[in-house]
C-alpha positions in Angstrom: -27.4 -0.3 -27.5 -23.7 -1.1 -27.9 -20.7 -0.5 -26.2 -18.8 2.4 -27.9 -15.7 0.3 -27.9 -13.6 3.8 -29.2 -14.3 5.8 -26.1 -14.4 3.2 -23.5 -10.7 2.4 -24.9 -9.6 6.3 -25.0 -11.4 7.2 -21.5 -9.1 3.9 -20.2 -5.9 5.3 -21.3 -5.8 6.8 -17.4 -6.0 3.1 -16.4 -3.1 3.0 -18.3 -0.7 5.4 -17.3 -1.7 4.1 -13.9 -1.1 0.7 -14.2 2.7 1.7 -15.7 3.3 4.0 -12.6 1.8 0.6 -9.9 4.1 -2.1 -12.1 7.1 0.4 -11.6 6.2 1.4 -8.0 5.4 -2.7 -6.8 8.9 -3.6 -8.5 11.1 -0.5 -7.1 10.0 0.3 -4.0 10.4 -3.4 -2.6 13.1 -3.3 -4.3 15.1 0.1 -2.9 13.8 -0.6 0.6 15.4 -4.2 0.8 18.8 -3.6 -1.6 19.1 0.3 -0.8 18.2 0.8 2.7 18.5 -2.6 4.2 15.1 -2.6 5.7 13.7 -5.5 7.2 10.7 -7.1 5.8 7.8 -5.8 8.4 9.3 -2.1 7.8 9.6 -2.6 4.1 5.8 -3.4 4.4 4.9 -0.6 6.5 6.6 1.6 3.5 4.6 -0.1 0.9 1.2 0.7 2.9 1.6 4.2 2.8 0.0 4.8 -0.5 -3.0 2.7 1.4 -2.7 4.7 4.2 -3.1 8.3 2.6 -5.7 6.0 0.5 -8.2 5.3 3.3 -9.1 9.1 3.6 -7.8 10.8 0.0 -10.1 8.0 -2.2 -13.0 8.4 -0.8 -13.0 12.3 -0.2 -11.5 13.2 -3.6 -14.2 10.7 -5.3 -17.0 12.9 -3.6 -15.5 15.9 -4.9 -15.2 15.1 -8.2 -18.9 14.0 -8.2 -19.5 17.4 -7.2 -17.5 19.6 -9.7 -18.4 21.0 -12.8 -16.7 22.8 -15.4 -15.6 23.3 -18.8 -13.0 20.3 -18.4 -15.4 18.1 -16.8 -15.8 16.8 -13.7 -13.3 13.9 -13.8 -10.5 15.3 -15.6 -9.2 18.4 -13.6 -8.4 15.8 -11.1 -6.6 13.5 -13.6 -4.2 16.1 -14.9 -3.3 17.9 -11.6 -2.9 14.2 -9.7 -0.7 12.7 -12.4 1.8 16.3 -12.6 2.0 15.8 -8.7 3.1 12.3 -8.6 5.6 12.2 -11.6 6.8 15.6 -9.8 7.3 13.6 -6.5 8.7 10.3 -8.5 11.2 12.4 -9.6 12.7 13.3 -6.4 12.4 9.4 -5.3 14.8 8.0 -7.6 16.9 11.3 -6.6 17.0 10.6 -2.9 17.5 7.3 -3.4 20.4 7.6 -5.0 21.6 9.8 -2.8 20.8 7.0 0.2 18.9 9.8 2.0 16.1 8.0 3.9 14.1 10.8 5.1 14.1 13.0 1.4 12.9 9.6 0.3 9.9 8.8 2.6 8.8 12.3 1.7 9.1 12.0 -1.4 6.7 8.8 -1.7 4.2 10.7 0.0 4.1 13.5 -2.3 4.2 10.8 -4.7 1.5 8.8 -3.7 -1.0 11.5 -2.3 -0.9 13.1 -6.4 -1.8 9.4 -7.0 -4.4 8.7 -4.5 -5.7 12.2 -5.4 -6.4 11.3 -9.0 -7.2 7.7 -9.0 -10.9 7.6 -8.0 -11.6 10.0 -10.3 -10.1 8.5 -13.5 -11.4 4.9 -12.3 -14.8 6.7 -12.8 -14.7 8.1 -16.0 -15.4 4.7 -17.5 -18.5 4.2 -15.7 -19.9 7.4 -15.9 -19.9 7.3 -19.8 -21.3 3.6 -19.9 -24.8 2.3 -19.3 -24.5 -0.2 -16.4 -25.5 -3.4 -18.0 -22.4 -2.7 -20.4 -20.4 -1.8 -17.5 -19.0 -5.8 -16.7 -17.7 -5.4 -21.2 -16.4 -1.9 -20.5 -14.8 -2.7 -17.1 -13.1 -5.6 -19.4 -11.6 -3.6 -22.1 -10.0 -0.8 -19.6 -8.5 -4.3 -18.1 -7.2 -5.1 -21.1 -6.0 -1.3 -22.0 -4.5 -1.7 -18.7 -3.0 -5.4 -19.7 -1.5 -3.8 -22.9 0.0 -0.6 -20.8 2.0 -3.3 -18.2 3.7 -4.7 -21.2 5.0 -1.2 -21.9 5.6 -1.1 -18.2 7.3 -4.4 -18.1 9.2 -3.1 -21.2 10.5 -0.2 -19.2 11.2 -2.0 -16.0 12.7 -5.6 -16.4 16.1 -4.3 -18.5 17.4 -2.0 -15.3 16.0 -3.6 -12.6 19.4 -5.8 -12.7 21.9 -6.3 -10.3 24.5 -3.3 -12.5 21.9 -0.7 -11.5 20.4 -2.0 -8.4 24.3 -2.3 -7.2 24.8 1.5 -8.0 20.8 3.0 -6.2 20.6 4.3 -10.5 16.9 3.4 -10.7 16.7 6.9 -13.2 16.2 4.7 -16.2 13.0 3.1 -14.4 12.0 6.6 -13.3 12.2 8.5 -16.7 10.7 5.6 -18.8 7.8 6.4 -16.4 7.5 9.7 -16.5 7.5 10.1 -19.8 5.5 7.3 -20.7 2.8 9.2 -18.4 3.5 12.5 -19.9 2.3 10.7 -23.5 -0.5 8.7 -22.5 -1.8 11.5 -20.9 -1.3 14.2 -23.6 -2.8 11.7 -25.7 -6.2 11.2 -23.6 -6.4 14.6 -22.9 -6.5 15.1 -26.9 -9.3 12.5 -27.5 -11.3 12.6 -24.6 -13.7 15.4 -24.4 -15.4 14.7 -20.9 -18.6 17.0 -21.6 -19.3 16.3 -24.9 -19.0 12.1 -23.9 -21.5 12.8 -21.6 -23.5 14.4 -23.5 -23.4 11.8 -26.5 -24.1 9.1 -23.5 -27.8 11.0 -22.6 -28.5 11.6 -26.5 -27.9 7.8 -26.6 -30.0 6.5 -23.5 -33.2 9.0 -25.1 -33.0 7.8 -28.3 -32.7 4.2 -27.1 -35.7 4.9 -24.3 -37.9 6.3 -27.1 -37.4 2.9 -29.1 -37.6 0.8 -26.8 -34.7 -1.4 -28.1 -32.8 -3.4 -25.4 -32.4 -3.8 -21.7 -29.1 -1.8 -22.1 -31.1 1.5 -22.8 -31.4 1.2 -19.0 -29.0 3.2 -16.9 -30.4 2.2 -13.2 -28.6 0.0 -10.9 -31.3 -3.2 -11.4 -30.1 -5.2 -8.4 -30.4 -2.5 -6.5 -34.0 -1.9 -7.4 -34.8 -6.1 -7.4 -33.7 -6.5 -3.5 -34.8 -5.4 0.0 -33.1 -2.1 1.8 -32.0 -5.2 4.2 -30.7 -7.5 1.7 -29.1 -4.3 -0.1 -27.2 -3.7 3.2 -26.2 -7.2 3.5 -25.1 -7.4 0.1 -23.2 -4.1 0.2 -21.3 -5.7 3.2 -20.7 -8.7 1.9 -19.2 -7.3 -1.5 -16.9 -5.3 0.6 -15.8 -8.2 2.4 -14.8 -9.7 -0.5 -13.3 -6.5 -2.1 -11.2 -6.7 1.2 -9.9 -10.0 1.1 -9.6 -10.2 -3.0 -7.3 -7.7 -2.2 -5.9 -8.6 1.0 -4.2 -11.5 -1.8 -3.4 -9.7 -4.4 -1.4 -6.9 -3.1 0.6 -9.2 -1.2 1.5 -10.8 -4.3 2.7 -7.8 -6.2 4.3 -6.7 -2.9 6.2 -9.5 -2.5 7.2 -11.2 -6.0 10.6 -9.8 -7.1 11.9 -10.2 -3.8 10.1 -14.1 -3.7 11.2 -14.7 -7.7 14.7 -13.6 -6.7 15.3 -15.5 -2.9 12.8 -19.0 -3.4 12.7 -18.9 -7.1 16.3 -18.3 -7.4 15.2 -15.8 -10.4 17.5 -13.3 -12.3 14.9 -11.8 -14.2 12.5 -10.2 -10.8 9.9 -9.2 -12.5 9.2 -12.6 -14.5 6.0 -14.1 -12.2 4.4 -11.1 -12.4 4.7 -11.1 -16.4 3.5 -14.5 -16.1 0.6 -13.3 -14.1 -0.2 -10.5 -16.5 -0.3 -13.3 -19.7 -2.6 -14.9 -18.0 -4.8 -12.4 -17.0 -5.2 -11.0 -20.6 -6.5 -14.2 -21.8 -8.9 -13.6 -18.8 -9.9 -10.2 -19.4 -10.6 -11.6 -23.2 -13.0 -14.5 -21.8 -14.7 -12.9 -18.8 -17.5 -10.4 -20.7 -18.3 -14.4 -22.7 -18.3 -15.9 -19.4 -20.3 -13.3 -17.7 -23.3 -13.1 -20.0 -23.4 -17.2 -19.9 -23.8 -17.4 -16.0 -23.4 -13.6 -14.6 -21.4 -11.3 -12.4 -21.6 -13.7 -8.8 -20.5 -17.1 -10.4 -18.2 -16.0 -13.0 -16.8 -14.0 -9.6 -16.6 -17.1 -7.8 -15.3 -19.5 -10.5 -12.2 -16.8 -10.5 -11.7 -17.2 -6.9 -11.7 -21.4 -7.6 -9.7 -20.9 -10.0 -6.7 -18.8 -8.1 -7.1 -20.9 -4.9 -6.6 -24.0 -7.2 -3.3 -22.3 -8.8 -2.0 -20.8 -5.8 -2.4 -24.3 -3.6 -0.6 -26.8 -6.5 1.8 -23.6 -6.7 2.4 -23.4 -2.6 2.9 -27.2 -2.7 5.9 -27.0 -5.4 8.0 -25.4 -3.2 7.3 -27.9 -0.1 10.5 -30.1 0.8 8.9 -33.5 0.3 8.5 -32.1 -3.9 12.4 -32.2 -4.2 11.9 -35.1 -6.4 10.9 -33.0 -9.4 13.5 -31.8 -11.4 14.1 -27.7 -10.9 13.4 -26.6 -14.1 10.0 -29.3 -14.2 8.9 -27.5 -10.9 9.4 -23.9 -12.9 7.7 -24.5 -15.5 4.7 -25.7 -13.1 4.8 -23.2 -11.1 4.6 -20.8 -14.1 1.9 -22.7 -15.5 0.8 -21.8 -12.0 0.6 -17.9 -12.0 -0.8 -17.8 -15.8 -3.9 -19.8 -14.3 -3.8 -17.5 -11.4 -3.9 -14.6 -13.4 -7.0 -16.0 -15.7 -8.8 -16.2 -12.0 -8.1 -12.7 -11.4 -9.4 -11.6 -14.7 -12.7 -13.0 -13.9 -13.1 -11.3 -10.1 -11.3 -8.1 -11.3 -13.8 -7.2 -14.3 -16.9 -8.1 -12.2 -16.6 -6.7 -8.9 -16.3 -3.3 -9.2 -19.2 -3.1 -11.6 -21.4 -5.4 -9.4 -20.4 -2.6 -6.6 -21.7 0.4 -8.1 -25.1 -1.6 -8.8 -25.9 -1.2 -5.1 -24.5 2.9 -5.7 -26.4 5.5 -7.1 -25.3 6.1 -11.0 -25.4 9.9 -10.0 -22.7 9.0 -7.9 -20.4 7.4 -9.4 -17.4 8.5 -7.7 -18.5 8.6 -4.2 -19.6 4.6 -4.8 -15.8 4.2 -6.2 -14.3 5.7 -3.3 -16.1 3.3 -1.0 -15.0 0.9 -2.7 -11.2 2.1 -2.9 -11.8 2.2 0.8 -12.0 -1.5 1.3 -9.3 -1.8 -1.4 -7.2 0.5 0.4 -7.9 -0.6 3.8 -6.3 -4.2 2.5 -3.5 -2.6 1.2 -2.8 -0.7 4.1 -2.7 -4.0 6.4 -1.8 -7.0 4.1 2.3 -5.5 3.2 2.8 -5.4 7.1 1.1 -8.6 8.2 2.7 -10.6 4.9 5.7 -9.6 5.5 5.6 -10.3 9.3 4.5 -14.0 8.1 7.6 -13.4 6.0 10.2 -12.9 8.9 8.8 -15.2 11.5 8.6 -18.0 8.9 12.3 -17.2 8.3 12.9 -17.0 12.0 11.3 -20.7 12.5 13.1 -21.8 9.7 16.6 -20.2 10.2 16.0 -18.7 6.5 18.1 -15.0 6.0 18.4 -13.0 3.1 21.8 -10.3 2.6 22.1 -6.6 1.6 25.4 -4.8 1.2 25.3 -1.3 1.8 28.4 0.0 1.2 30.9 -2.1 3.0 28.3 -3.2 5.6 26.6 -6.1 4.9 23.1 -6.3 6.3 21.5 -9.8 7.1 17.5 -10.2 7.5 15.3 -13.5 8.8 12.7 -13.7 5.9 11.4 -17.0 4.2 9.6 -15.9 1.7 7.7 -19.2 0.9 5.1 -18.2 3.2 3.5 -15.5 0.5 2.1 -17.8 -1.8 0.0 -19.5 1.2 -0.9 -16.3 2.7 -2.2 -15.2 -0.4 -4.7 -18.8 -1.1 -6.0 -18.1 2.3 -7.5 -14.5 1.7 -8.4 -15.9 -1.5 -10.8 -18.2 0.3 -11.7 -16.0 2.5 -12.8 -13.7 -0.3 -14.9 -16.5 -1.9 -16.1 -17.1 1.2 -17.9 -13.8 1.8 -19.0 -13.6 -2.1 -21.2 -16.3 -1.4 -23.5 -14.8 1.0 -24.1 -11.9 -1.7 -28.1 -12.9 -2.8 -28.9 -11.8 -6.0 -32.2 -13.3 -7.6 -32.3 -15.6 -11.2 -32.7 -12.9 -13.3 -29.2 -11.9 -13.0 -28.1 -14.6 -15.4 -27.8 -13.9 -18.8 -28.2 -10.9 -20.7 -29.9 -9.4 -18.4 -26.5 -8.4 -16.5 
């Protein structure tokens, strides 16, 4: 059995319209709290962790419904639809209070905002899954990263041009905003038009019979295999572990995209914000490209951990560039190093990102697909909710040691900040290792290399 590439892309487009609304939120939201409201760096992290926040309880419980619900429109869909109206509705009314410089009518705005997101996003990161045997899931959880790849482009396409000092100056972030929305709008009309939840569903069972019947390949299999190869106990333990890493994977990365304008901008000395993380994203395509290869050579746990080797590598030559006794190498050297840097980094991601939501649901019940996603968007969230706060406390006590301060003129006040924002990178390397850390005590036996996973 083979991956039906044509679906799998189609059933990803909700990755995509995802991934544009994330790569505008990450690159606004910092952005408006710091330039807009003049917020200091722990309090711009506590607004960022919202969106975890609701998370930790709307994932999970909206994951389990969707499981659970049945209808002409699937069970994954009616969530999609409703969630994405809800969000664009309330990202609307952000760029609209913030332009106004109202501070409440914002914050409640981002929670409308991001509870239409959390409310929709375990569903659609299901979809793919449910309509993919699991050996294939590592190939198909590749392509939606690439779909999703392909859709920040468009996202970096709509942000990078406005988010510029002539519309920052102004709070006009309604460019940004409508790209978005209607970017969403046609992404999603255009899913909705291909994707025919049922009738995938359908084709997937006709598949796995016909396949059964011949007996052709270990793919005609749809059980969780390392699931049914391990102890209850070493199940647990692995289960636990996974989530640990889940945690700290992200525990790095969303510090990262938290952080970066506001670090390309005051250590990079960057007009163009957004540039590390388009960086980042280059090399993480080349990643999502080599990590199904990579995969079947030595499987899901060492492929996992060589892209865990690889960002701590990256993020510690990269963390080192910026130290005083490096002032020897000329400016525009270091850049390009550091650049060189993040596309690495982003190839590491690639290789934990594709494998270890797949190597999750393994230890899930296929039946419950969305339930086992919203556990793991539990520990996802539960990272996201913390690591904005504690990175950017890191982020103002750094600047308070080193007498480091950033500016913000709000009207005629000007508003000054401790923040040294040279602590990220190094924040980020060490929940990096800590993530590899806890991947190593996940047992699987030989038989995972290979094709067999």
């Amino acid at each position: 059995m083979k991956l039906n590439l044509k679906n799998t892309v189609y059933a990803s487009l909700a990755f995509g319209w995802i991934t544009i609304f994330w790569f505008g939120y990450d690159n606004l939201i910092q952005t408006i709290n710091i330039a807009t409201f003049g917020l200091r760096t722990p309090i711009s992290g506590l607004i960022l962790a919202i969106d975890n926040i609701l998370g930790l309880f709307v994932l999970p419980c909206f994951g389990w419904l969707s499981d659970r619900t049945k209808g002409r429109f699937g069970k994954r869909t009616p969530y999609i639809v409703a969630g994405t109206v809800l969000s664009m509705t309330g990202l609307f009314f952000v760029g609209l209070f913030s332009y106004r410089q109202s501070f409440v009518g914002y914050v409640i705005a981002l929670v409308v905002t991001l509870f239409g997101m959390a409310a929709y996003r375990s569903p659609a990161l299901s979809l793919v899954p449910d309509i993919t045997p699991e050996p294939l899931r590592s190939k198909a959880n590749a392509v939606s990263n690439l779909v999703s790849a392909v859709f920040n482009l468009v996202a970096v396409a709509l942000v990078t041009p406005f988010l510029i000092a002539r519309f920052i100056d102004k709070n006009n972030y309604f460019p940004i905003i409508g790209g978005i929305i209607i970017a969403t709008y046609a992404t999603m009309a255009f899913f909705l038009w291909k994707v025919k939840e049922n009738k995938l569903l359908e084709g997937l069972e006709a598949q796995l019979k016909t396949c059964a019947q011949e007996k052709a390949s270990p793919e005609c299999e749809q059980k969780p295999r390392l699931r049914e190869r391990v102890s209850n106990k070493t199940r647990i333990r692995n289960k636990a572990f996974l989530l640990a890493t889940i945690f700290f994977f992200y525990m790095a990365y969303n510090a990262l995209v938290s952080n970066f304008t506001n670090y390309a901008h005051y250590v990079l000395r960057l007009e163009i914000r957004s540039l590390p993380l388009i960086v980042i994203l280059g090399g993480a395509i080349a990643g999502f490209a080599l990590t199904p290869v990579i995969t079947r050579l030595i499987g899901r746990k060492k492929t996992i951990l060589t892209g865990f080797a690889v960002m701590f590598t990256a993020f510690l030559l990269a963390s080192l560039l910026i130290m005083p006794f490096m002032g020897w190498i000329p400016e525009l050297i270091s850049l390009i190093i550091m650049n060189v840097c993040f596309a690495v980094a982003g190839v590491g991601y690639a290789f934990v990102m594709v494998n270890i939501y797949p190597m999750f649901l393994e230890l899930s019940r296929t039946t419950k697909v969305g339930e086992g996603t919203g556990v793991y968007s539990m520990a996802m969230t539960a990272a996201m909710v913390i690591t904005p706060v504690l990175s950017g406390m890191l982020i103002e006590q750094l600047g308070m040691l080193t007498g480091s301060t950033y500016s913000t003129t709000i009207g005629n006040t000007v508003i000054t900040n401790y923040g040294d924002y040279r602590a990220l990178i190094p924040y980020s390397l060490f929940n990096v290792a800590l993530g590899a850390f806890a991947m190593i005590f996940v047992k699987t036996k030989p038989s995972e290399k290979g094709k067999k996973i």
